[in-house]
One Martini backbone bead per residue (centre of mass of N, CA, C, O) as a GRO file, in nm:
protein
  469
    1UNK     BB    1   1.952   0.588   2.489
    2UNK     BB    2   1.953   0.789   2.198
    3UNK     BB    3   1.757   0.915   2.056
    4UNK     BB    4   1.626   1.012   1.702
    5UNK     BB    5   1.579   1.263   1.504
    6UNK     BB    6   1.335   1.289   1.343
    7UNK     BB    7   1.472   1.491   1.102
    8UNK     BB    8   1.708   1.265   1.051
    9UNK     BB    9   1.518   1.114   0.828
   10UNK     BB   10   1.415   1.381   0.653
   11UNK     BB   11   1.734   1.450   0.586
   12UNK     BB   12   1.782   1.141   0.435
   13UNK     BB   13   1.596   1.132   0.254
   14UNK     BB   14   1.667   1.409   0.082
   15UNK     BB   15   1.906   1.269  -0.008
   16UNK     BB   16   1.796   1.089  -0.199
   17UNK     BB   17   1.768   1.340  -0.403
   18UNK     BB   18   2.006   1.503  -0.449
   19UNK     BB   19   2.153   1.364  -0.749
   20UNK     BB   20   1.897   1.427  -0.933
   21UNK     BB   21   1.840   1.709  -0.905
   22UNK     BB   22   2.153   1.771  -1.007
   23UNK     BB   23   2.119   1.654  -1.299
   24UNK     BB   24   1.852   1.776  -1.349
   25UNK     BB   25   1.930   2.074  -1.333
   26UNK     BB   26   2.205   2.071  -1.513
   27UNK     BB   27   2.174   1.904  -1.757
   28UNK     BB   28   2.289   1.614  -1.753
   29UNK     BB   29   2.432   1.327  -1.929
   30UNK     BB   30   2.365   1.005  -1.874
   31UNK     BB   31   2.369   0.669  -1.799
   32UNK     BB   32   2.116   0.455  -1.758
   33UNK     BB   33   2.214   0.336  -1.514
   34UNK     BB   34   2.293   0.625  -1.361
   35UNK     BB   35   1.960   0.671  -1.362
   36UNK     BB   36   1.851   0.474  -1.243
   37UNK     BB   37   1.986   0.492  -0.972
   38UNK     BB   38   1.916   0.767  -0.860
   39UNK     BB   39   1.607   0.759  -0.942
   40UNK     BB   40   1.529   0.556  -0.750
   41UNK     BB   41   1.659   0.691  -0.489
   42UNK     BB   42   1.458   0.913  -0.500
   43UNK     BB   43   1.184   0.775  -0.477
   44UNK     BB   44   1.246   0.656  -0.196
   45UNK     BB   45   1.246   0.976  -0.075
   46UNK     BB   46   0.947   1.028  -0.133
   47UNK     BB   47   0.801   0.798   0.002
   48UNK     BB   48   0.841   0.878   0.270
   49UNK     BB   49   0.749   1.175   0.271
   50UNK     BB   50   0.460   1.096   0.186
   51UNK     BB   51   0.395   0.941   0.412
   52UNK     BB   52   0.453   1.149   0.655
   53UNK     BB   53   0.248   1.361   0.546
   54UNK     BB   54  -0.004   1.194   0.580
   55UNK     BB   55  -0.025   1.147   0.841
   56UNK     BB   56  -0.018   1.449   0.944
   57UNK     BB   57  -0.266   1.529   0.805
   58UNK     BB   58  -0.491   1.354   1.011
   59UNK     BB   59  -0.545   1.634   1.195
   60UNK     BB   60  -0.721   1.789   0.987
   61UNK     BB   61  -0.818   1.537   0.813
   62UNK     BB   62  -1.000   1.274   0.680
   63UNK     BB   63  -0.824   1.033   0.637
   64UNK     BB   64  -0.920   0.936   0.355
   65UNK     BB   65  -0.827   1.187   0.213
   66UNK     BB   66  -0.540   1.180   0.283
   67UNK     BB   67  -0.491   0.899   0.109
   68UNK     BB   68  -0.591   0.995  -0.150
   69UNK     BB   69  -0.376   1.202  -0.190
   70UNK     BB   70  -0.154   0.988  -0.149
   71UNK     BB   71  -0.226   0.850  -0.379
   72UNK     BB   72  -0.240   0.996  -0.627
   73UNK     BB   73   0.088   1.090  -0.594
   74UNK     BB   74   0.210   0.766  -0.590
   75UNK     BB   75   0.093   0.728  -0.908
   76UNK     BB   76   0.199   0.968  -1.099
   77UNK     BB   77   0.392   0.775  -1.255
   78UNK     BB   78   0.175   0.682  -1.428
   79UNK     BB   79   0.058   0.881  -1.550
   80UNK     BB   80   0.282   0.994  -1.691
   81UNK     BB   81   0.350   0.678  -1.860
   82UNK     BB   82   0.069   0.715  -2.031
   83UNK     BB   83   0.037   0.997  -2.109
   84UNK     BB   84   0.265   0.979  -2.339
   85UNK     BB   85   0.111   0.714  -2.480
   86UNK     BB   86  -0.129   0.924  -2.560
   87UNK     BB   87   0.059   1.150  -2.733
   88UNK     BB   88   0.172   0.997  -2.921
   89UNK     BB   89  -0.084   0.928  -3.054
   90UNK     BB   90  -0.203   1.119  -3.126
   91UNK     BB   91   0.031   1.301  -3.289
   92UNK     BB   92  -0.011   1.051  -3.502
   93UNK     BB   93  -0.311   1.018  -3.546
   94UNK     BB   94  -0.433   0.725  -3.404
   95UNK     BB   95  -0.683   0.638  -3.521
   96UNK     BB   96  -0.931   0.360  -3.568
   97UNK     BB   97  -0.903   0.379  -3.866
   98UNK     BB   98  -0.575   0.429  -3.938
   99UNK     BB   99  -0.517   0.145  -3.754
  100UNK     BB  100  -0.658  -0.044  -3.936
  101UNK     BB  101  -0.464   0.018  -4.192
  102UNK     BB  102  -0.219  -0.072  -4.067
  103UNK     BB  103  -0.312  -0.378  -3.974
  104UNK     BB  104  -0.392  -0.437  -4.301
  105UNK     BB  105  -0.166  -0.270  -4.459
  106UNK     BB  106  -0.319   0.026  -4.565
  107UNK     BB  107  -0.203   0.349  -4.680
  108UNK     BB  108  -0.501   0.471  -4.750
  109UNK     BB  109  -0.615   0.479  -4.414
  110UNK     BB  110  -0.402   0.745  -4.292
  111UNK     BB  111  -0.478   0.962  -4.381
  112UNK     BB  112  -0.288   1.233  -4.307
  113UNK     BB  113  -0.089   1.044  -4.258
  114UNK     BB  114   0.269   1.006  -4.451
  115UNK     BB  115   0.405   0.782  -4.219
  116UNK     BB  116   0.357   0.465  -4.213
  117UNK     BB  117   0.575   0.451  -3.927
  118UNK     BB  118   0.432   0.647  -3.755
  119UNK     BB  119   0.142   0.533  -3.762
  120UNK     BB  120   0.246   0.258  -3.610
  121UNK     BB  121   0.379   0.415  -3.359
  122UNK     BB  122   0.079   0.545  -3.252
  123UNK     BB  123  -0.064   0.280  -3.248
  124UNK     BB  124   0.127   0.149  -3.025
  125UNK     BB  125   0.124   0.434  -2.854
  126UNK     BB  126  -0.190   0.298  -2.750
  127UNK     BB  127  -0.151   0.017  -2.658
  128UNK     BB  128   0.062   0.119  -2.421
  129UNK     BB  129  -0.108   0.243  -2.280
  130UNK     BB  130  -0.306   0.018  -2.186
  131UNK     BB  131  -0.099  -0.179  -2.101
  132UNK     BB  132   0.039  -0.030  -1.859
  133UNK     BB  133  -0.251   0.016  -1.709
  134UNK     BB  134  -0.342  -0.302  -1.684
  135UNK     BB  135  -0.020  -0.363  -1.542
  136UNK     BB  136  -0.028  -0.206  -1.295
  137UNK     BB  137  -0.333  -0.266  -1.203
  138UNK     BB  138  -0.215  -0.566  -1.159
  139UNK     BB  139  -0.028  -0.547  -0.972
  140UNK     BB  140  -0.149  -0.394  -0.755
  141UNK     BB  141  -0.314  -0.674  -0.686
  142UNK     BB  142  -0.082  -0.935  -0.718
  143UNK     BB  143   0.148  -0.775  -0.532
  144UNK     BB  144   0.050  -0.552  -0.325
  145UNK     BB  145  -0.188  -0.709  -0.177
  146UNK     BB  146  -0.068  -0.967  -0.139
  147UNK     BB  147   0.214  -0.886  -0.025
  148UNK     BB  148   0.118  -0.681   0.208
  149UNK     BB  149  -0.044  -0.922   0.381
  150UNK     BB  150   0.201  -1.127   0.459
  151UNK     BB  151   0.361  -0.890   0.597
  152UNK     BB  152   0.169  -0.819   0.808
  153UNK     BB  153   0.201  -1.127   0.919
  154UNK     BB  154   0.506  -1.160   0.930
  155UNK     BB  155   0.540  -0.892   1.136
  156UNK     BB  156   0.341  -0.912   1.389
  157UNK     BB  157   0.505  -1.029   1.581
  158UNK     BB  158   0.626  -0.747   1.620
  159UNK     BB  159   0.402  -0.544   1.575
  160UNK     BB  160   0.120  -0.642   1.712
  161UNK     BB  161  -0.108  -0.619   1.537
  162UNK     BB  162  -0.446  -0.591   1.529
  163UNK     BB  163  -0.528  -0.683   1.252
  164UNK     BB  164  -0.395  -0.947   1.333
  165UNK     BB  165  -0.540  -1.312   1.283
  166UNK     BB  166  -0.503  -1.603   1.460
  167UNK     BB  167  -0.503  -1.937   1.296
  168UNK     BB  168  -0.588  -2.220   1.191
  169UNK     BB  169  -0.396  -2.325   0.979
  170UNK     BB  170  -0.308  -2.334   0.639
  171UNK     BB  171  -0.316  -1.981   0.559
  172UNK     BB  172  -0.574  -1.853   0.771
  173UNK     BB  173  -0.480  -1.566   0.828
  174UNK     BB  174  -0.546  -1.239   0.890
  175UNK     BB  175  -0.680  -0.949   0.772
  176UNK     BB  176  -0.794  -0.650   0.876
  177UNK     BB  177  -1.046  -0.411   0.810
  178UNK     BB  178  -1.144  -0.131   0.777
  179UNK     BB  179  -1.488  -0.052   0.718
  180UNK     BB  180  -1.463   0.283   0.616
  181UNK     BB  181  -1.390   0.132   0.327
  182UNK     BB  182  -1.645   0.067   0.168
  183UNK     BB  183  -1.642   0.333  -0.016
  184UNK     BB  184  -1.429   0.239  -0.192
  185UNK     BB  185  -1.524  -0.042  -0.270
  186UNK     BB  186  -1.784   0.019  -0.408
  187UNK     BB  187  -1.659   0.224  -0.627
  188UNK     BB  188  -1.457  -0.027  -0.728
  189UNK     BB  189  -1.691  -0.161  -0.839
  190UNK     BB  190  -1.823   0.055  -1.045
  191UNK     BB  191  -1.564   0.076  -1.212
  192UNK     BB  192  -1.544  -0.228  -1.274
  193UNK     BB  193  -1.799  -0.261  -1.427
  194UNK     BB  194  -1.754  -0.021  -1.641
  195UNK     BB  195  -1.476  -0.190  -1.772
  196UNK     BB  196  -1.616  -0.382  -1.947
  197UNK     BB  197  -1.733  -0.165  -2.170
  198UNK     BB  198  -1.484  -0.012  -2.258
  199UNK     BB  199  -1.443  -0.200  -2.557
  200UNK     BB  200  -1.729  -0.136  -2.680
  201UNK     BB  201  -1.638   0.172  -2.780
  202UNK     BB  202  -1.355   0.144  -2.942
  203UNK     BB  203  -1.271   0.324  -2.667
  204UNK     BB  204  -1.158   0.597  -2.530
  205UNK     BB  205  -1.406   0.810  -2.426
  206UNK     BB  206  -1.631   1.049  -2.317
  207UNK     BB  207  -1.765   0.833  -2.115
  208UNK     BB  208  -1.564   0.760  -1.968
  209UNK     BB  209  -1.506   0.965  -1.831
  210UNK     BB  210  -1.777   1.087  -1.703
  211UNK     BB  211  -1.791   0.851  -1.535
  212UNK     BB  212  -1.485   0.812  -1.386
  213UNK     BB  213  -1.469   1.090  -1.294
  214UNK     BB  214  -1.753   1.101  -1.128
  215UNK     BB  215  -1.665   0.912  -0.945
  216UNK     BB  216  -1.406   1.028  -0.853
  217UNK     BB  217  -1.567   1.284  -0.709
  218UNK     BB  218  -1.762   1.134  -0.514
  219UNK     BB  219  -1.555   0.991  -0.350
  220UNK     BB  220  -1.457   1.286  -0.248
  221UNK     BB  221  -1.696   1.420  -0.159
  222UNK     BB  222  -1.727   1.230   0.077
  223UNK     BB  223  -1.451   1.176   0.231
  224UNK     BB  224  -1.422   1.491   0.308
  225UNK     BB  225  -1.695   1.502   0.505
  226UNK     BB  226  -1.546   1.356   0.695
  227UNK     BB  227  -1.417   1.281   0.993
  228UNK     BB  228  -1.188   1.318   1.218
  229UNK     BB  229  -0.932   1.150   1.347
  230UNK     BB  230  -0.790   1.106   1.703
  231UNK     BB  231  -0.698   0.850   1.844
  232UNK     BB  232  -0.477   0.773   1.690
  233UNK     BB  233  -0.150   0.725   1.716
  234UNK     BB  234   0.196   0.868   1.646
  235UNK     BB  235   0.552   0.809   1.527
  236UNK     BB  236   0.811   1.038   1.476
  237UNK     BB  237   0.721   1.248   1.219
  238UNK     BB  238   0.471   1.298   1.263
  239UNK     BB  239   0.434   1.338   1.572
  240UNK     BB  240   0.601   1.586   1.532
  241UNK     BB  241   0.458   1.768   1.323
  242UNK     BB  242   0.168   1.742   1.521
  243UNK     BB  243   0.317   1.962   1.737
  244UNK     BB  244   0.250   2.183   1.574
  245UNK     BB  245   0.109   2.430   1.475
  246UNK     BB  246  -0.089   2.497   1.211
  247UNK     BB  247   0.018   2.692   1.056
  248UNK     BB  248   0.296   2.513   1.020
  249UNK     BB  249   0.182   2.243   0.943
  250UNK     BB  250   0.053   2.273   0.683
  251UNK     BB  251   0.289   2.353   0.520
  252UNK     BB  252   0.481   2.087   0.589
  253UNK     BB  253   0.296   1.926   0.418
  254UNK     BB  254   0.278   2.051   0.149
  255UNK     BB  255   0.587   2.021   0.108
  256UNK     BB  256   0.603   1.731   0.106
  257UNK     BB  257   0.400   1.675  -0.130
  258UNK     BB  258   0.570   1.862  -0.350
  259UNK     BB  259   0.873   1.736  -0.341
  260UNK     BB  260   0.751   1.433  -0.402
  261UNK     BB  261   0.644   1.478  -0.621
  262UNK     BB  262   0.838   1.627  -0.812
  263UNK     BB  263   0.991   1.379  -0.804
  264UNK     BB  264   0.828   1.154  -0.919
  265UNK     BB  265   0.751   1.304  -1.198
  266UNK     BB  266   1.079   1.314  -1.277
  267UNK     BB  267   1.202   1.034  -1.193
  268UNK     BB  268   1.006   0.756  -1.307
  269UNK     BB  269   1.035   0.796  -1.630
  270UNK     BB  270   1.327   0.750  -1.640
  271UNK     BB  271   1.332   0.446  -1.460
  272UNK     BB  272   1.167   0.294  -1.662
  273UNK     BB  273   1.300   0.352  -1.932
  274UNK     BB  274   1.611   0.245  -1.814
  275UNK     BB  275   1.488  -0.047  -1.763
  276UNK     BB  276   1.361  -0.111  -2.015
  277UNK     BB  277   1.674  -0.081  -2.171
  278UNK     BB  278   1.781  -0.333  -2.010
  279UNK     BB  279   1.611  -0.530  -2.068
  280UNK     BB  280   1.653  -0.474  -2.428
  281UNK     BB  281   1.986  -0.574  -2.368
  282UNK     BB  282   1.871  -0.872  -2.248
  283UNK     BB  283   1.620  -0.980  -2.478
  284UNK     BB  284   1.346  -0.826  -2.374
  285UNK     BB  285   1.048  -0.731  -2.469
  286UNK     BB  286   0.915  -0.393  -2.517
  287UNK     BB  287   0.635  -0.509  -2.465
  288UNK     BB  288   0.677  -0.590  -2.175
  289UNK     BB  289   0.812  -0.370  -2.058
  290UNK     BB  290   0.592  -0.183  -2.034
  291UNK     BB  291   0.378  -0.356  -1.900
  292UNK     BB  292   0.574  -0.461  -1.609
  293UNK     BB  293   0.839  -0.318  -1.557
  294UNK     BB  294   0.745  -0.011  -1.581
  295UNK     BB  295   0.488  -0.055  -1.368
  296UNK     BB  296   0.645  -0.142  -1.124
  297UNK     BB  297   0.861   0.123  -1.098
  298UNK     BB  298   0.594   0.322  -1.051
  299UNK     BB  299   0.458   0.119  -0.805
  300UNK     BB  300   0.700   0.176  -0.563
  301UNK     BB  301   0.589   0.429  -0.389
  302UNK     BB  302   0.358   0.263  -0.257
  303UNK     BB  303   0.487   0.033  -0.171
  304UNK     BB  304   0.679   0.207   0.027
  305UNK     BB  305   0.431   0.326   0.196
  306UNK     BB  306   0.303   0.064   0.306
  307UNK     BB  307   0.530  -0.093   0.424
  308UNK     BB  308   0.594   0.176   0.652
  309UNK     BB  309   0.313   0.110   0.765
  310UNK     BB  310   0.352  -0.194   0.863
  311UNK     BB  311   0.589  -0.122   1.033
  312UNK     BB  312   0.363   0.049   1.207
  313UNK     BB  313   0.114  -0.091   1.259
  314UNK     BB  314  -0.051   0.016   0.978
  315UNK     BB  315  -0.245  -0.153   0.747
  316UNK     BB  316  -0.511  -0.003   0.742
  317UNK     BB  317  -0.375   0.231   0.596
  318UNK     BB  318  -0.255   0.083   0.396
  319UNK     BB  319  -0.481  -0.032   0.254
  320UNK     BB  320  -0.632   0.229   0.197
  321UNK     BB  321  -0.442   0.268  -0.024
  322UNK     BB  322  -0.415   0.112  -0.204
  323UNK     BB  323  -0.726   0.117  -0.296
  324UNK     BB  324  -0.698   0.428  -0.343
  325UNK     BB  325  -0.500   0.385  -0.580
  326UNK     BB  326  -0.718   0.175  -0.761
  327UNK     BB  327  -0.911   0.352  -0.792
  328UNK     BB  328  -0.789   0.563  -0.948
  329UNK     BB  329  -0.656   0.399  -1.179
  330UNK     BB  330  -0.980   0.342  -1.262
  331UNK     BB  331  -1.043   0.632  -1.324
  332UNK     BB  332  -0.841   0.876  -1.404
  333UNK     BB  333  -0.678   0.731  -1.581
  334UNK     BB  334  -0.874   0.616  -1.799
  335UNK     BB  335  -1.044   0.904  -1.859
  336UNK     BB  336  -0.784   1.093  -1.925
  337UNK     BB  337  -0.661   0.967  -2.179
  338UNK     BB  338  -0.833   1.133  -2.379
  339UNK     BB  339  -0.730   1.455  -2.334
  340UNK     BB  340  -0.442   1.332  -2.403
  341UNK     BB  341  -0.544   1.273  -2.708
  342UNK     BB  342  -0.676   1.507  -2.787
  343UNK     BB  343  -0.503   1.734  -2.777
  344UNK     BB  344  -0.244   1.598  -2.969
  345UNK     BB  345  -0.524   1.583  -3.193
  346UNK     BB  346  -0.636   1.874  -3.204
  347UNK     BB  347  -0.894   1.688  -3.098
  348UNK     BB  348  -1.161   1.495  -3.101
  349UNK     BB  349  -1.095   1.128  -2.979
  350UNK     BB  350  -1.086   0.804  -2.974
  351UNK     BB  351  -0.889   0.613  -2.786
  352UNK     BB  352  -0.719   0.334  -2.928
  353UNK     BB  353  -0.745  -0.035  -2.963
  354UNK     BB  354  -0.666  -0.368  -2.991
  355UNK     BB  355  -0.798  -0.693  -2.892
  356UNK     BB  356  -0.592  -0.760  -2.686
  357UNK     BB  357  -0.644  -0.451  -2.521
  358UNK     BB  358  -0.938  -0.602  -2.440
  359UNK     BB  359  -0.858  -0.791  -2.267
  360UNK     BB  360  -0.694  -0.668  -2.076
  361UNK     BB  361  -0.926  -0.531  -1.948
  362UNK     BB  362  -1.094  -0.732  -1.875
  363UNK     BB  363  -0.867  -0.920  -1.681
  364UNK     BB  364  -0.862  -0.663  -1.469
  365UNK     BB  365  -1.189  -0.625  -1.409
  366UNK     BB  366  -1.161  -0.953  -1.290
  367UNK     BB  367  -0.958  -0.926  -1.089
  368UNK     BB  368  -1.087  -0.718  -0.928
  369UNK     BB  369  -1.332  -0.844  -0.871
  370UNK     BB  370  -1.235  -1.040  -0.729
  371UNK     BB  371  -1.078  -0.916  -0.475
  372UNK     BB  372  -1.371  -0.779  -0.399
  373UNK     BB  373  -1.457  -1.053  -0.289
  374UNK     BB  374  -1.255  -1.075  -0.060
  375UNK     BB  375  -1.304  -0.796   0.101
  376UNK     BB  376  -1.598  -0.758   0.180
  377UNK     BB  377  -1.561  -0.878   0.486
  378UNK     BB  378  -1.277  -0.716   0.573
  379UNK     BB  379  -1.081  -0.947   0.483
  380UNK     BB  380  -0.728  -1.098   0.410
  381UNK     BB  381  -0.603  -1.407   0.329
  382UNK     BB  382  -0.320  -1.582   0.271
  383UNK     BB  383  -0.489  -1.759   0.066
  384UNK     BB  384  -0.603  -1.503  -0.105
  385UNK     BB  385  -0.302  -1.362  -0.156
  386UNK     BB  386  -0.216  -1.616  -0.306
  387UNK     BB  387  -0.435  -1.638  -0.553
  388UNK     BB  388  -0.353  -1.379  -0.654
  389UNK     BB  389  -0.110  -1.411  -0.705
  390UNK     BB  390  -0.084  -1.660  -0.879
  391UNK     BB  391  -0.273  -1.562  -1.121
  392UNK     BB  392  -0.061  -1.361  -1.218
  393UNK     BB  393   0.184  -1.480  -1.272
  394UNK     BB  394   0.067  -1.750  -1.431
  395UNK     BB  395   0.030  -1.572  -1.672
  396UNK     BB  396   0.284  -1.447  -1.741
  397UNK     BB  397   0.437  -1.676  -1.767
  398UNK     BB  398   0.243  -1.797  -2.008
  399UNK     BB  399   0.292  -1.535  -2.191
  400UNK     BB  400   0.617  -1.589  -2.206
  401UNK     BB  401   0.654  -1.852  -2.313
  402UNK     BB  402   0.482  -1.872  -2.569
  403UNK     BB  403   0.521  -1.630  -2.717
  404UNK     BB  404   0.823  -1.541  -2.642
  405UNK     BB  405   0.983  -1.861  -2.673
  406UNK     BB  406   0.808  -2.099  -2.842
  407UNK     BB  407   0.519  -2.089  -3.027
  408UNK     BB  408   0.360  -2.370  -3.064
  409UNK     BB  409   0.170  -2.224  -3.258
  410UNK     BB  410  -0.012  -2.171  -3.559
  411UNK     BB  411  -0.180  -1.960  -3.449
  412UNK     BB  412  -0.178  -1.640  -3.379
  413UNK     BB  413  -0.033  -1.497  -3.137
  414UNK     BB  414  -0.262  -1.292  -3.051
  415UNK     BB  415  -0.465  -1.500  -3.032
  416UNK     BB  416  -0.356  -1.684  -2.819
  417UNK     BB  417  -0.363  -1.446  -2.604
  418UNK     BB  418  -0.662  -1.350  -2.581
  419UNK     BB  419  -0.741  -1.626  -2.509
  420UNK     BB  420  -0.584  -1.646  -2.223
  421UNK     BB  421  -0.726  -1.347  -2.190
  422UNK     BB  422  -1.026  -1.521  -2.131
  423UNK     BB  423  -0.972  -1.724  -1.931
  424UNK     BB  424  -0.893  -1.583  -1.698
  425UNK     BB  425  -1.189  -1.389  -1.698
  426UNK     BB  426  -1.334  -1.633  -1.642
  427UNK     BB  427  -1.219  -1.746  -1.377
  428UNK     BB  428  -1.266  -1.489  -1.221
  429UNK     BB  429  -1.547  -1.479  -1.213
  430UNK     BB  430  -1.601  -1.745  -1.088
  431UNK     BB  431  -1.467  -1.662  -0.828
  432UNK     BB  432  -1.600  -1.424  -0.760
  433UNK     BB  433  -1.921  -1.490  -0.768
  434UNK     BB  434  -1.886  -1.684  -0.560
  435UNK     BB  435  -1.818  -1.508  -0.307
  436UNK     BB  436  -2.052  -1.344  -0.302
  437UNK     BB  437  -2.259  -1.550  -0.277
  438UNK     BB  438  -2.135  -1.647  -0.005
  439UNK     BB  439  -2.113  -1.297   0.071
  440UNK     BB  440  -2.409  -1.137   0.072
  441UNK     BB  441  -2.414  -1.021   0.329
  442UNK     BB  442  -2.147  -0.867   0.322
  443UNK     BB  443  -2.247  -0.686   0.099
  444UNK     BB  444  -2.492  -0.539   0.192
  445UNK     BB  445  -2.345  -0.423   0.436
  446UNK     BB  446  -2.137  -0.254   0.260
  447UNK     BB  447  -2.334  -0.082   0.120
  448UNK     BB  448  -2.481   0.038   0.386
  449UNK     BB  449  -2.200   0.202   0.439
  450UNK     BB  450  -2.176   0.366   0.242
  451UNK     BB  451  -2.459   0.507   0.225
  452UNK     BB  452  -2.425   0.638   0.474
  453UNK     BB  453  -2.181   0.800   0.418
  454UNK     BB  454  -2.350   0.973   0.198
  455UNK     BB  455  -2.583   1.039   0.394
  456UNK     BB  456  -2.331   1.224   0.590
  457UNK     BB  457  -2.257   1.406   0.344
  458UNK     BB  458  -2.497   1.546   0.275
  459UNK     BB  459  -2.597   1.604   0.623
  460UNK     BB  460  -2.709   1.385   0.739
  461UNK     BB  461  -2.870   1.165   1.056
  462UNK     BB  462  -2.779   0.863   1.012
  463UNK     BB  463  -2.793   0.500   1.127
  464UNK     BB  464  -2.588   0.312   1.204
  465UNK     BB  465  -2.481   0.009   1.136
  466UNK     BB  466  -2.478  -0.239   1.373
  467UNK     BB  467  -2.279  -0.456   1.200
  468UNK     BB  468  -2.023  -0.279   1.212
  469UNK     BB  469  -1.887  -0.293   1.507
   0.00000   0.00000   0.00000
């Protein structure tokens, strides 16, 4: 039996992007539906490509550097479509006297804004810029890190993965971490500590930029001065590439990463548009669709690269991915939404948010908590990663059923959503802290182990910490 060349798997992703580009250069408008169609086929050949650029590139670079960057590229879309709604709040002025004012009724407090139809529009797309990113956010751990455990281990029979081990008990089986991944783990506990505080500021200011830019500037300080791995073998697409030599190499890793980057930038902003669209003409809430099904869509090309790895038998630098997209997500997209909202209101401002989008983050926040109170040890059990989706679902789903079908409360439906996450912020907490008391001793390791790592990119030569192993 013939094997099929490397090539032709790279030549037909590039193909899957093909209508979209001819599009896109043409600037011929086209129906929403044939938007939705081309542009989700662009995204998905895009996606390949970058899981393979990826793989390609950690003969080079340390492995977590590589991932990172992968990461970075793959949210890109989330970024696209907060940096939007962030641009758009700007640029209507909605400070946060002025959406004040416009929450209260009184169009006396809209400062210079003389449309005060335009001015609820400002604050609205401020609020839809955090609904947005807090549901990215809850996706990508409810949907993402649930659904890839799942897959990796119903997988495993096929793929024998070594990362995942069979217990007995219902729901028992575990997928192994690498312990490498301490370093994300760490750093994105420090920006879910400090994502509590922010509503307390009254908005994403520059204090905000200041902090989790600075995590996430640290954490690749760290990540980008380890090691390179060679141990791991690749086959397929990267292994054809890492056989080239290095002068090669190198830009065709640069290639694929910069025409994957060019697809999802331009191709998911539309795709989710063209999504909205779609769901509120049969009836869906725009404000619904902008939270779950818009950051779903563009959640995609993740979700598909890490997927690629798990038929890889390669989960753990799946997981890694995921994580490495949960950090900059949790704190880049965080951070930058100030600049990008103040660039639009053409000075410094902080970009407001109303009590309900407070608890919004809260609720992601203790998410994120609950989470790594789970990886904490290294491994997430098919129960632990049910225990995420259902939380996520049954949330999702209590608030679309009384919120926006029922309604069944005398109290306003936002004051009713508020409790709901408020609720639930307060669930995940309580579970979250139980894991961490009876895992004390393995949060402990973990801290060890990021130290160990920050002091080995500091210069220094420290003695890996014995319980790594």
């Amino acid at each position: 039996m013939r094997l099929r060349h490397p090539l032709t798997a790279v030549a037909g992703a590039v193909l899957l992007s093909v209508p979209w580009v001819v599009t896109l250069l043409a600037g011929v408008g086209v129906g929403t539906g044939l938007t939705v169609l081309v542009s989700g086929i662009s995204v998905l050949g895009a996606s390949f490509l970058l899981a393979w650029g990826a793989e390609t590139a950690e003969k080079d670079v340390p492995r977590a550097f590589a991932i990172a960057v992968l990461a970075v590229l793959a949210v890109a879309p989330e970024y696209a479509v907060d940096a939007l709604y962030a641009w758009g709040a700007g640029a209507g002025s909605a400070t946060a006297e002025a959406c004040r004012g416009v929450a209260a009724g009184g169009e006396e407090l809209a400062g210079a804004a003389t449309n005060a139809n335009t001015l609820a529009d400002a604050c609205q797309s401020a609020n839809l810029a955090v609904a947005n990113m807090t549901g990215a956010n809850r996706i990508l751990i409810g949907l993402g890190w649930a659904g890839i455990a799942v897959l990796t281990v119903y997988k495993a029979r096929a793929t024998r993965d070594p990362a995942v081990e069979r217990r007995e008990g219902l729901f028992a089986s575990v997928v192994h971490l690498d312990r490498d991944i301490a370093t994300e783990i760490t750093f994105l506990f420090l920006a879910t500590v400090w994502a509590f505080f922010v509503p307390l500021g009254g908005g994403i200011g520059a204090l905000d930029f200041i902090v989790l830019v600075g995590i996430y500037v640290a954490y690749i300080g760290i990540v980008i001065r380890g090691d390179v791995e060679t141990a791991e073998e690749h086959s397929g697409v990267p292994a054809y590439f890492q056989g080239f030599r290095r002068r090669v190499r190198v830009p065709v890793v640069l290639g694929l990463f910069a025409y994957s980057g060019f697809l999802i930038f331009t191709a998911v902003e539309p795709f989710a548009h063209g999504l909205e669209e779609v769901g509120t003409a049969v009836g869906v809430p725009p404000f619904f669709m902008i939270q779950w099904i818009a950051p779903l869509a563009s959640e995609s090309p993740e979700l598909v690269v890490v997927t690629v790895l798990v038929y890889k038998a390669r989960s753990t630098a799946g997981f890694n991915a995921l994580i490495s997209s949960k950090l900059n997500q949790w704190t880049l997209l965080i951070g930058t939404l100030v600049i990008v909202y103040s660039l639009a209101l053409g000075r410094y401002g902080v970009l407001p948010f109303d009590r309900v989008q407070s608890g919004e983050i809260w609720i992601t926040a203790a998410q994120s908590f609950f989470a790594l109170g789970i990886l904490v040890n290294f491994t997430i059990s098919i129960r632990e990663a049910l225990a995420l989706f259902g939380l996520f679902v049954s949330q999702v789903l209590i608030e679309f059923t009384l919120l926006r079908l029922w309604q069944p409360f005398a109290m306003p439906a936002e004051e009713v959503k508020f409790l709901l996450l408020a609720g639930y912020t307060a669930l995940y907490l309580v579970l979250g802290t139980a894991l961490l008391v009876r895992r004390r001793r393995q949060l402990r390791e973990l801290l060890e182990l990021a130290a160990f790592a920050a002091r080995k990119a500091a210069g220094q030569q420290p003695v890996r910490p014995e319980h790594a192993d």
